[in-house]
LOKOL-371347 format. One record per atom (N, C-alpha, C): residue number from 1; residue in three letters; atom name; x, y, z. Coordinates in pm, 1 decimal. Atoms other than C-alpha are relative to their C-alpha. Example, Ala and Ser with C-alpha at 12.3 -4.5 7.8 and 13.67 -1.06 7.14 Angstrom:
R  nr rest atom        u        v        w
R   1  ala    N     89.0   -119.0      0.0
R   1  ala   CA   1230.0   -450.0    780.0
R   1  ala    C     90.0    120.0      0.0
R   2  ser    N    -82.0   -119.0     -6.0
R   2  ser   CA   1367.0   -106.0    714.0
R   2  ser    C    -77.0    109.0     73.0
//
This chain:
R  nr rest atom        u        v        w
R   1  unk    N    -84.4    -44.2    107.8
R   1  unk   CA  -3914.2  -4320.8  -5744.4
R   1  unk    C      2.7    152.3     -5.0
R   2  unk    N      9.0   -191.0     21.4
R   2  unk   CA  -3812.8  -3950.7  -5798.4
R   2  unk    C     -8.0     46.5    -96.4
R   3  unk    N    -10.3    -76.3    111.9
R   3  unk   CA  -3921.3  -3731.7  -6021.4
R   3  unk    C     90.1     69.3    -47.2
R   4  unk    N    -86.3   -133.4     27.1
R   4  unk   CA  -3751.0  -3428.8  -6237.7
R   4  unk    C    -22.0     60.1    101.2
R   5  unk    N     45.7    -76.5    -98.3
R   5  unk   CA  -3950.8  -3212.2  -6006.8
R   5  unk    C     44.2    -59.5    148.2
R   6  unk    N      4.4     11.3   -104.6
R   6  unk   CA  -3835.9  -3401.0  -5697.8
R   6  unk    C    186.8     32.4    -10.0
R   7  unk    N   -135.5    -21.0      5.0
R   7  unk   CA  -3482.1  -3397.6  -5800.9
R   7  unk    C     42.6    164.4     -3.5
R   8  unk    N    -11.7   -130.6     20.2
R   8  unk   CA  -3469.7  -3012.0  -5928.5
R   8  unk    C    -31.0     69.6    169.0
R   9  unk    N      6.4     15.6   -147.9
R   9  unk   CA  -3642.7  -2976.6  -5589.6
R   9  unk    C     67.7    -29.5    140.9
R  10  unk    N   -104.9     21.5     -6.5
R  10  unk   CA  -3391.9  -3122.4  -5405.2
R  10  unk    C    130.1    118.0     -2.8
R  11  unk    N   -141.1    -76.4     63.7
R  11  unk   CA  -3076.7  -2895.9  -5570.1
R  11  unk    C    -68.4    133.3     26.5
R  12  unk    N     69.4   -120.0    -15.2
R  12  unk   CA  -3331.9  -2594.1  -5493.3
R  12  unk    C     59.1     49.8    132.0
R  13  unk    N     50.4     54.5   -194.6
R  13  unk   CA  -3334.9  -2694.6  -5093.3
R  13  unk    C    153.9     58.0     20.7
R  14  unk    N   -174.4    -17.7    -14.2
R  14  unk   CA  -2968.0  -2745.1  -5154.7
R  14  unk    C     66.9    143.4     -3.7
R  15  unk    N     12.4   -155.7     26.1
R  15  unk   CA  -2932.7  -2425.9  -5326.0
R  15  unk    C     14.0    118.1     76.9
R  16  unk    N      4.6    -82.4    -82.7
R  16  unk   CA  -3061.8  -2211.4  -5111.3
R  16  unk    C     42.6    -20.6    161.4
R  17  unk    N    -27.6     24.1   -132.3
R  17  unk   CA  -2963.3  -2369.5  -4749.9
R  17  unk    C    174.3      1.1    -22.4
R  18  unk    N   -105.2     14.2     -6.0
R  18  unk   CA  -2571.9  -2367.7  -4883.1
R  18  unk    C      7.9    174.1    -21.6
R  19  unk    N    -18.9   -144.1     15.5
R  19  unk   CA  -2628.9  -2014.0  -5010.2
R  19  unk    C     21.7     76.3    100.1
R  20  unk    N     -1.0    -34.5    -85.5
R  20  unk   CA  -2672.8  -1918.1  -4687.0
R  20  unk    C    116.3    -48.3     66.2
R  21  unk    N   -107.4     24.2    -83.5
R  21  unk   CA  -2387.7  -2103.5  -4578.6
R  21  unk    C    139.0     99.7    -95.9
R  22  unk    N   -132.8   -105.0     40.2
R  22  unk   CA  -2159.6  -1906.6  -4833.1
R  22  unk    C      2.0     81.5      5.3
R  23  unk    N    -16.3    -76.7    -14.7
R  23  unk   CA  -2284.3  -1614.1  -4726.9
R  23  unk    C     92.0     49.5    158.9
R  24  unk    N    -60.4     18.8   -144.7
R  24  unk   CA  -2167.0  -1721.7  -4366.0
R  24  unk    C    140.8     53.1    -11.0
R  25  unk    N   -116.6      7.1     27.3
R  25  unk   CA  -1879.0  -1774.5  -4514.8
R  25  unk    C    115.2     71.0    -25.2
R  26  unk    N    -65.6   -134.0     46.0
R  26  unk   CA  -1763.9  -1442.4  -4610.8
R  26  unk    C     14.4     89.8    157.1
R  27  unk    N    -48.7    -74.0   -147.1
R  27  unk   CA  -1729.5  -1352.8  -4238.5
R  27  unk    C     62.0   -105.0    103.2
R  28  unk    N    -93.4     82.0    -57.1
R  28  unk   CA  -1482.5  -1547.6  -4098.4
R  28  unk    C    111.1     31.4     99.5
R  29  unk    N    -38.1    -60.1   -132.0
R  29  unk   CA  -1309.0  -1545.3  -3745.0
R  29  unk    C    177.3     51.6   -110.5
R  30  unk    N   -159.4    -70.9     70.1
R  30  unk   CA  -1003.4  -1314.6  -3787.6
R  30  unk    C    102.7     53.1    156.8
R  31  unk    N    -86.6    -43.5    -91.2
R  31  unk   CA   -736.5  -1133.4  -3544.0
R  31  unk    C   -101.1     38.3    121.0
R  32  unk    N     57.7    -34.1   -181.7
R  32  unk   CA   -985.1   -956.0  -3330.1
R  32  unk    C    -61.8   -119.9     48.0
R  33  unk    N    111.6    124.4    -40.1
R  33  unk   CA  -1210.7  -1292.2  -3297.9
R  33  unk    C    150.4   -103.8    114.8
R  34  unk    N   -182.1     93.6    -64.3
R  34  unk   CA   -787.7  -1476.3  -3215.5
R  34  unk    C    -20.4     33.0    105.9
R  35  unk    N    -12.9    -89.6    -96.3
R  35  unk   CA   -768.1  -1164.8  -2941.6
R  35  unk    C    -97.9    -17.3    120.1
R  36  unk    N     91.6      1.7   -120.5
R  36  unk   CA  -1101.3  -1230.2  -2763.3
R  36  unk    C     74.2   -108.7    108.7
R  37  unk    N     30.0    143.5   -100.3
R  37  unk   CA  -1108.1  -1433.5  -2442.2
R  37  unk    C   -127.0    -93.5    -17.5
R  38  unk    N    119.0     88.1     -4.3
R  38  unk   CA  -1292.6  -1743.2  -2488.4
R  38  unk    C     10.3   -141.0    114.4
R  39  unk    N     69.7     86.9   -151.7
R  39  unk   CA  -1400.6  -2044.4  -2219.0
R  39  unk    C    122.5   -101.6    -53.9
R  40  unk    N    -58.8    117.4     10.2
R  40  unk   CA  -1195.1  -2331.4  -2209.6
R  40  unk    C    -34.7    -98.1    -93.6
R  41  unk    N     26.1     85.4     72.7
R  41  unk   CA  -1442.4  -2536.4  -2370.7
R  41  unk    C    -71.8     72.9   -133.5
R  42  unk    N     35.9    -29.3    116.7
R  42  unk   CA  -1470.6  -2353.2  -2663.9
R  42  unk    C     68.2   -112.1   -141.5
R  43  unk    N    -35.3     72.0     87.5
R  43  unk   CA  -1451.6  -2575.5  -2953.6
R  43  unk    C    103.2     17.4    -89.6
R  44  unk    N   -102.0    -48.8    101.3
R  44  unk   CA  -1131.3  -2633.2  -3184.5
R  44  unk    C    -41.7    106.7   -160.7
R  45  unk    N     27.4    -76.9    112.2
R  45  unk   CA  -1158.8  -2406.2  -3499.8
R  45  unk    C    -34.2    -95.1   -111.5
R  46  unk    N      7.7    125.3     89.3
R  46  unk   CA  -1117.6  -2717.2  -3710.9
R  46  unk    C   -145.9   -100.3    -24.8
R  47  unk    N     97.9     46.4    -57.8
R  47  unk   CA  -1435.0  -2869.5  -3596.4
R  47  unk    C   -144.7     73.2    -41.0
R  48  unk    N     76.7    -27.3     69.1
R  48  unk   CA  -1650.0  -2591.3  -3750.4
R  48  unk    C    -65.6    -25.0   -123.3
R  49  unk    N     38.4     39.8     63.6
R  49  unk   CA  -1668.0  -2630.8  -4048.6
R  49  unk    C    -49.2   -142.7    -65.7
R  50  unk    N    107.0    144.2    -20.9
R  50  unk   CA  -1761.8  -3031.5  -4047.7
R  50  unk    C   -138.9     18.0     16.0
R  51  unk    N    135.3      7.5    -95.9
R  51  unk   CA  -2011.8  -2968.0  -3787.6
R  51  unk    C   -160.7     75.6   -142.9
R  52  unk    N     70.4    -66.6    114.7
R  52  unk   CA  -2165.9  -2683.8  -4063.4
R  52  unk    C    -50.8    -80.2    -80.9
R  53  unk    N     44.5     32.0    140.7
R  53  unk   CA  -2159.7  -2847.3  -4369.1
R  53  unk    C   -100.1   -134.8      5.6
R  54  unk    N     74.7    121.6     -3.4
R  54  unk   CA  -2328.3  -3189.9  -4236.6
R  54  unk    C   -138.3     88.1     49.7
R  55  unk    N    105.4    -75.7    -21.6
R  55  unk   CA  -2581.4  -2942.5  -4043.3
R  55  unk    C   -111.6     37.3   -120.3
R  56  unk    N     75.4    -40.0    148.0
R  56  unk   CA  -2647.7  -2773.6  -4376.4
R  56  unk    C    -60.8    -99.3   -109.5
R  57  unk    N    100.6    122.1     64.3
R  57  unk   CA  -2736.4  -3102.6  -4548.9
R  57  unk    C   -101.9    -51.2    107.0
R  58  unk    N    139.3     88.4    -44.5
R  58  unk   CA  -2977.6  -3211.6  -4284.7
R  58  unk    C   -112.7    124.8     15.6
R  59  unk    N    104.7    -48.8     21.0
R  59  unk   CA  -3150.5  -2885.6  -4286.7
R  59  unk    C    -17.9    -11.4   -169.9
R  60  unk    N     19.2     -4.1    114.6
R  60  unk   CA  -3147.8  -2888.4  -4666.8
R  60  unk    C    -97.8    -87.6    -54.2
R  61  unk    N    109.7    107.5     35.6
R  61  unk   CA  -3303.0  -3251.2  -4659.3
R  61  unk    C   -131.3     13.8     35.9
R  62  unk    N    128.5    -27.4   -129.4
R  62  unk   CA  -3574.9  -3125.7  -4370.5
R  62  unk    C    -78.8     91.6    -82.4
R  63  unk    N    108.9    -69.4     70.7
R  63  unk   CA  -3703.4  -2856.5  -4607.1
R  63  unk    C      0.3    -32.4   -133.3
R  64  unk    N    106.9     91.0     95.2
R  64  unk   CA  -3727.7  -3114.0  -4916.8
R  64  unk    C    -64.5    -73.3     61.0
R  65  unk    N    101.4     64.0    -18.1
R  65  unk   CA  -3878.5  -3340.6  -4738.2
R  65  unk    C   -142.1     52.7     22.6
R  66  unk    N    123.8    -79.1    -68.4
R  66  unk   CA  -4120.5  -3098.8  -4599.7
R  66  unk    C    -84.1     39.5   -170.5
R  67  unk    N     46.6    -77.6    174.7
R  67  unk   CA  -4166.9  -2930.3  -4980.8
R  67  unk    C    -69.6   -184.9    -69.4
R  68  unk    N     49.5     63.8     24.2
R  68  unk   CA  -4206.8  -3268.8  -5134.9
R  68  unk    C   -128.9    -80.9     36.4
R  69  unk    N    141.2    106.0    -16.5
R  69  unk   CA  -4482.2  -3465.6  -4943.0
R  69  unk    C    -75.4    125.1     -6.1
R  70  unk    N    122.2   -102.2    -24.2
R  70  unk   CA  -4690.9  -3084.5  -4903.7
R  70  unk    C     -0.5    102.0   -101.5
R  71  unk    N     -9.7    -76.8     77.3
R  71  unk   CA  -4581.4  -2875.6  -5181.0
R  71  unk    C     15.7    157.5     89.5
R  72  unk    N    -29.4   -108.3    -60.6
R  72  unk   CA  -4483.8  -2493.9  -5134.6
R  72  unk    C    -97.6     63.2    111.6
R  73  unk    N     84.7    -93.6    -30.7
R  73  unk   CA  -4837.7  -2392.8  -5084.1
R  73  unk    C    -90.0    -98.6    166.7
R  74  unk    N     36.8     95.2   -114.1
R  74  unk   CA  -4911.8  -2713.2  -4803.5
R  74  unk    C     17.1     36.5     91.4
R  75  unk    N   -111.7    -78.9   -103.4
R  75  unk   CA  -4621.0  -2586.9  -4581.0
R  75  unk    C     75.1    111.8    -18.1
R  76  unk    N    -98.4   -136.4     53.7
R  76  unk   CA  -4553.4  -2218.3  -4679.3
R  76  unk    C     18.6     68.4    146.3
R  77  unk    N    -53.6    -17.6   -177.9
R  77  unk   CA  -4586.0  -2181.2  -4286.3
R  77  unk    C    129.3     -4.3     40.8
R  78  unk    N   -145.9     56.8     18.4
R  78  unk   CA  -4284.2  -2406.9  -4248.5
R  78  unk    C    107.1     15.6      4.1
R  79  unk    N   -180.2    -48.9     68.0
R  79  unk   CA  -4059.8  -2310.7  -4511.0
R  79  unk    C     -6.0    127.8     45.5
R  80  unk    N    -10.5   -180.8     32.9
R  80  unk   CA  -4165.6  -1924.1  -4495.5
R  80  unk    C    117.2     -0.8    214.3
R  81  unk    N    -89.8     25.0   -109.6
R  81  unk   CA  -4012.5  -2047.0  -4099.0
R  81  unk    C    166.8    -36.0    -17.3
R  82  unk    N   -108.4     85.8     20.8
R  82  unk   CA  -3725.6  -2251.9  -4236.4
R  82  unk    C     86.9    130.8    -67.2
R  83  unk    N   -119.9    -97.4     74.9
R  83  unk   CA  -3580.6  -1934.4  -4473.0
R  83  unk    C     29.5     95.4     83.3
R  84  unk    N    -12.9   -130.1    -86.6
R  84  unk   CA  -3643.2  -1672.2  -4228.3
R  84  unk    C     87.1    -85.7    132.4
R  85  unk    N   -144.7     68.7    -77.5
R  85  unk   CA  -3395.8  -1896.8  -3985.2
R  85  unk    C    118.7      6.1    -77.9
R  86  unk    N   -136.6    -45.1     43.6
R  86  unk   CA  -3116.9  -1887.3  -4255.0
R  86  unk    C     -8.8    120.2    -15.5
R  87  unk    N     23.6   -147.6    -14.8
R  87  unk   CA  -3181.0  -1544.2  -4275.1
R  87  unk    C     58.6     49.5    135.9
R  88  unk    N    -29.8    -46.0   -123.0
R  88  unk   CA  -3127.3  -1515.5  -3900.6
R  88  unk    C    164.2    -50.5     -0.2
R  89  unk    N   -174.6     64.4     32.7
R  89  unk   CA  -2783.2  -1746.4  -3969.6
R  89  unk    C     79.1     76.4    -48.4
R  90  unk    N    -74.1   -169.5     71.6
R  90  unk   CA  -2665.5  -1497.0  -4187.0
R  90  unk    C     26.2     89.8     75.4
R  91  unk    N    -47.0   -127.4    -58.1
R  91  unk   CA  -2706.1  -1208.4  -3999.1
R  91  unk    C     73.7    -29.6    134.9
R  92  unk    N   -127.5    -21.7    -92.9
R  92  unk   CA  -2523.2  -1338.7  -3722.3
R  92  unk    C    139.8    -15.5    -37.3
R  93  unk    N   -135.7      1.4     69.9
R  93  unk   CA  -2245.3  -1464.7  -3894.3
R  93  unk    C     40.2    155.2    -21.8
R  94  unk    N    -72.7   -162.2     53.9
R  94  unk   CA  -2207.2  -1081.0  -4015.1
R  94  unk    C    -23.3     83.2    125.6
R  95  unk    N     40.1    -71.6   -139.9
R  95  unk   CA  -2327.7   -939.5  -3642.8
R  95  unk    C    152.6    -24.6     15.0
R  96  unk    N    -95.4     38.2   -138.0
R  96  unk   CA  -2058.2  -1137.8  -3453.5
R  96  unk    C    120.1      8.1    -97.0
R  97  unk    N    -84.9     12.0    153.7
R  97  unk   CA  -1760.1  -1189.6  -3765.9
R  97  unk    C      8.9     75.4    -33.4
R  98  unk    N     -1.1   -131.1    132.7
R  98  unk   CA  -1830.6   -887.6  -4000.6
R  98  unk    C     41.6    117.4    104.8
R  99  unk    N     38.9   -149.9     -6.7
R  99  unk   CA  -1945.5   -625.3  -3770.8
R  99  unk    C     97.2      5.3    171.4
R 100  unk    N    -69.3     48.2   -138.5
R 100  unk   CA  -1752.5   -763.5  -3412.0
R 100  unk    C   -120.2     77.8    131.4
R 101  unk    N    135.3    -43.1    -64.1
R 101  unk   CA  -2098.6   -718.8  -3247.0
R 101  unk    C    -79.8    -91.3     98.5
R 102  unk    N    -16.6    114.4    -45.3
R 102  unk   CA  -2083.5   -955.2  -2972.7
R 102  unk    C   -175.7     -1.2     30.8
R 103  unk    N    102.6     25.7    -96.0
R 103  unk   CA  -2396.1   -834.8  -2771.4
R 103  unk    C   -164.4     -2.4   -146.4
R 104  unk    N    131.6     36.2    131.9
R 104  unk   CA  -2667.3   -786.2  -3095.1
R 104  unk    C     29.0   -107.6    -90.9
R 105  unk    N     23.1     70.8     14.0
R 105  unk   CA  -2540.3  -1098.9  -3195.6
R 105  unk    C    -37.6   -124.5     78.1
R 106  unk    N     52.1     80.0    -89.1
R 106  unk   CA  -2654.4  -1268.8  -2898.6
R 106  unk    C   -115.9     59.0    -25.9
R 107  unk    N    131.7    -50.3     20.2
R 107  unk   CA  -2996.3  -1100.6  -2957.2
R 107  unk    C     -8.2    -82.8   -117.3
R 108  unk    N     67.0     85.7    120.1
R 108  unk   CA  -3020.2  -1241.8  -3300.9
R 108  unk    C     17.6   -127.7     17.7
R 109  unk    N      1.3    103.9    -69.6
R 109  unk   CA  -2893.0  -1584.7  -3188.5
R 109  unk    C   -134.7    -70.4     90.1
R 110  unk    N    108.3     42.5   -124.9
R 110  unk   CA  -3142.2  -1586.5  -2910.0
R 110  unk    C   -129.2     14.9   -102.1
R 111  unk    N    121.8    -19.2     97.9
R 111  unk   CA  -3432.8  -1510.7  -3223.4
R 111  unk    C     49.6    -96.7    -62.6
R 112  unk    N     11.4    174.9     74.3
R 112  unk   CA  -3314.2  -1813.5  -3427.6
R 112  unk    C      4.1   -108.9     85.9
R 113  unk    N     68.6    148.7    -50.8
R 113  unk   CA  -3332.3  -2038.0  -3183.2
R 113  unk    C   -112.9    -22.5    -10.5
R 114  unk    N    134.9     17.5    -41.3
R 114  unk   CA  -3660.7  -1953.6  -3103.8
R 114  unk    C   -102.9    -38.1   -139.0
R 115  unk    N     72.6     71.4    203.9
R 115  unk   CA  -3768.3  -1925.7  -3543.6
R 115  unk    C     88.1   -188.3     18.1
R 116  unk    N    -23.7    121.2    -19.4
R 116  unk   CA  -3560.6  -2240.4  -3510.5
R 116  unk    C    -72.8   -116.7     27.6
R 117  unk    N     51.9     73.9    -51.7
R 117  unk   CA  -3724.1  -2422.8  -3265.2
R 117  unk    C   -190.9    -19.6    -59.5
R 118  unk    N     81.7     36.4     50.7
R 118  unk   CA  -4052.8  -2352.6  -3422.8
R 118  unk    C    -33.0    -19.2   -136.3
R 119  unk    N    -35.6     60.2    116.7
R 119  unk   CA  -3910.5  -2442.2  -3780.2
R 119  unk    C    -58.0   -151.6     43.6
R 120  unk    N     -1.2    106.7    -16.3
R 120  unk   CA  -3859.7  -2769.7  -3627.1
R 120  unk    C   -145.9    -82.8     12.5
R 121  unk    N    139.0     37.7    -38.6
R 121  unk   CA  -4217.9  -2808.7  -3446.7
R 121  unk    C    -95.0    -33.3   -134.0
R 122  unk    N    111.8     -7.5    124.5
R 122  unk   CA  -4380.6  -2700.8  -3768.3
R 122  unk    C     34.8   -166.1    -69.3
R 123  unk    N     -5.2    109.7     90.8
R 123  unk   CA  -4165.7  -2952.0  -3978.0
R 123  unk    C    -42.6   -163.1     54.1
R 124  unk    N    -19.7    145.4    -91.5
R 124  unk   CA  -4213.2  -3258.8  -3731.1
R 124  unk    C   -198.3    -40.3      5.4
R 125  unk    N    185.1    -32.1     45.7
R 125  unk   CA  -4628.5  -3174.6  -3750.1
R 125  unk    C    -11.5    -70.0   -101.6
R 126  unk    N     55.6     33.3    116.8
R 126  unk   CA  -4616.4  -3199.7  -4104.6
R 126  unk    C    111.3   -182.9    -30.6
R 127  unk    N   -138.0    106.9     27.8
R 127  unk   CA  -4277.3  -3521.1  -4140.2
R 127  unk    C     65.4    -10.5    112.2
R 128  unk    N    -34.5      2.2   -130.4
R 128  unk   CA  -4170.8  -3615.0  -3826.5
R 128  unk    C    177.0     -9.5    -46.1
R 129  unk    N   -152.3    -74.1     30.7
R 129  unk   CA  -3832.9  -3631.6  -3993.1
R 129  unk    C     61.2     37.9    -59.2
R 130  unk    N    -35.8   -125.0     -2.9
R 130  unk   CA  -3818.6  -3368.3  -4084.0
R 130  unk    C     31.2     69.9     53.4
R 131  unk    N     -0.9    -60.1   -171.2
R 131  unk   CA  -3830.9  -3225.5  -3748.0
R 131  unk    C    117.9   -106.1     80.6
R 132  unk    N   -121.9     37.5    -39.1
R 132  unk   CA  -3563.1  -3490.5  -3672.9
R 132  unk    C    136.2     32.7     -7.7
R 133  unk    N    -26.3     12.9     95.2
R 133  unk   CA  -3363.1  -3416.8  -3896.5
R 133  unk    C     52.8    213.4     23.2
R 134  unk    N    -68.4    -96.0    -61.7
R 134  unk   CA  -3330.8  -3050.7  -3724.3
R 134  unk    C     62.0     38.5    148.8
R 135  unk    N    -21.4     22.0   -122.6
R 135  unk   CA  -3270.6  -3160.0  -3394.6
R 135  unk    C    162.1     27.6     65.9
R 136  unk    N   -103.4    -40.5     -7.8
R 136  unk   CA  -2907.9  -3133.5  -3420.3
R 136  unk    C     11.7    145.4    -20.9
R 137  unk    N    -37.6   -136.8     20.1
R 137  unk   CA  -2891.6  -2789.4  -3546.2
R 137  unk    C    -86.9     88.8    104.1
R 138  unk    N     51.8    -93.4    -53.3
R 138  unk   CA  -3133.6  -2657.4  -3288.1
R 138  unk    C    112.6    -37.7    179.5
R 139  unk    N    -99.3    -20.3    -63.8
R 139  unk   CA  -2872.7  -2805.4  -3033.0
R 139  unk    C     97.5     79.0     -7.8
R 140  unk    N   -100.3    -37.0     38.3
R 140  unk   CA  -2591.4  -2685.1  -3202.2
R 140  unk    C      2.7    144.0     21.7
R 141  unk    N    -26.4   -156.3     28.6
R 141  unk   CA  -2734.0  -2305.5  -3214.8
R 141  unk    C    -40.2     60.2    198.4
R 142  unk    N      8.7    -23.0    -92.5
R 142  unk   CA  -2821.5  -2360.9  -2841.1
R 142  unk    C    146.0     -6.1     36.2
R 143  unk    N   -155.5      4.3    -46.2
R 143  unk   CA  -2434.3  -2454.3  -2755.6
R 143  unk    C     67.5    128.2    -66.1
R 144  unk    N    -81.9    -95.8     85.2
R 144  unk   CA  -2346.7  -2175.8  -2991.9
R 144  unk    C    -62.9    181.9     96.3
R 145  unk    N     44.0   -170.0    -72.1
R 145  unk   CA  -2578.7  -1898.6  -2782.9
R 145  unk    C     75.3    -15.9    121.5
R 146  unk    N   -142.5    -13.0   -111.9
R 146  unk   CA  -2369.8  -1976.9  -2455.7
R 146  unk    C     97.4      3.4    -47.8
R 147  unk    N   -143.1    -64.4     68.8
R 147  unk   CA  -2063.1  -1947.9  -2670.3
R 147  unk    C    -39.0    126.4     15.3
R 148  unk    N    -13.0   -138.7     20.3
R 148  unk   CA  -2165.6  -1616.7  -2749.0
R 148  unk    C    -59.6     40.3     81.7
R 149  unk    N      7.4    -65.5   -119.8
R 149  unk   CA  -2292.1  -1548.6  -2438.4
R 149  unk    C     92.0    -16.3     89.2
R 150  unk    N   -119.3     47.0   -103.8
R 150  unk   CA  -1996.9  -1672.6  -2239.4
R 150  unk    C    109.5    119.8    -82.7
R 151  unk    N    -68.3    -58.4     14.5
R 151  unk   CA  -1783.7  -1474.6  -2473.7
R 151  unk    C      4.3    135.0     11.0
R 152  unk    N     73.9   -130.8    -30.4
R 152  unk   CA  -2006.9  -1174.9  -2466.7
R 152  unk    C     55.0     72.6    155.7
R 153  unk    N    -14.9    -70.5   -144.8
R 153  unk   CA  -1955.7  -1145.1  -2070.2
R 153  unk    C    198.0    -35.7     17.2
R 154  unk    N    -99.3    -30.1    -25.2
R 154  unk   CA  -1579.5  -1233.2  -2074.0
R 154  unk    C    103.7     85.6   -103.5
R 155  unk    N   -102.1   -173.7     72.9
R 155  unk   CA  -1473.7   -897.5  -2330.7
R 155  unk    C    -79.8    130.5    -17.4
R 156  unk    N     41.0   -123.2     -4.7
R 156  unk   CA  -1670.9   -627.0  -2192.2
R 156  unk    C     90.6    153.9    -53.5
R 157  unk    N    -24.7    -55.9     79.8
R 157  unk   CA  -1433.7   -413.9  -2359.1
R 157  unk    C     -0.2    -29.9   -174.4
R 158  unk    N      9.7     65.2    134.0
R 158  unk   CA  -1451.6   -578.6  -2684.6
R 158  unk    C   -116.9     82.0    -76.7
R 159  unk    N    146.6    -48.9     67.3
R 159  unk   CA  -1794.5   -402.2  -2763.7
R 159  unk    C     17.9    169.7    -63.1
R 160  unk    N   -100.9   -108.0     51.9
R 160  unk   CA  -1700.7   -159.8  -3007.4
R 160  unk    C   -185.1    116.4     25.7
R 161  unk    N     80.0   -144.6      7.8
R 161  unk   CA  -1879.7    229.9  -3004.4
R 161  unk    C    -87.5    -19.8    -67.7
R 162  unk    N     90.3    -67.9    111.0
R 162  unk   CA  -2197.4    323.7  -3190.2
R 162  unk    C    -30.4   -110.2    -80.5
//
């Protein structure tokens, strides 16, 4: 049965893992992003945001579940892993989007996989699915670093000054 505290808990998770998605959100592909060259199999535009928003509920669930069975102070490892990955989400969204910063957003990319991947480890230690439960999104940000490395090497002019 769920508590207040598991529910409030819950809408917290939510909270903060969408926050991060609306901060995404505020950098959104535009003319120069149209202009690049991208691969053939770059995914329809349409197709993002789905993929996102189901993403964002299964990490959202992965760090209640994790919070609920261990509390903050059980798995502050974890989560203190799990925020500092939307953190890294963010700043690419505004690297590659905001700032049109192809190659330091392949650098930060290539650092959330890696907080990523040991988000996942941690959570799968403590809730195995939990750690399931990010399995998609640590694909997803691997298909997404050859995007932006594939796009990276075909607009060597694209990389703006300074």
């Amino acid at each position: 049965m769920l508590t207040t505290r598991d529910i409030l808990g819950a809408l917290a998770w939510l909270g903060l893992t969408f926050a991060a998605a609306f901060i995404g959100s505020r950098f959104l592909p535009d003319a120069w992003y149209a202009g690049l060259r991208k691969p053939s199999w770059n995914p329809p535009s349409w197709l993002f945001a789905p993929v996102w928003t189901l993403l964002y509920l299964m990490m959202a669930a992965a760090a209640w579940i994790v919070w609920r069975r261990h509390s903050l102070q059980g798995a502050l490892v974890p989560l203190i892993l799990f925020v500092l990955q939307l953190v890294l989400n963010c700043i690419w969204t505004w690297l590659f989007f905001g700032r049109h910063r192809l190659g330091a957003a392949l650098v930060d990319i290539g650092a959330l996989w890696v907080v990523l991947l040991a988000t996942l480890i941690a959570f799968w230690s403590l809730q195995p699915l939990a750690g399931q439960l990010m399995v998609p999104y640590l694909v997803w940000v691997a298909f997404a670093t050859f995007l932006n490395l594939t796009i990276y090497r075909l607009n060597p002019s694209a990389q703006p000054l300074g």
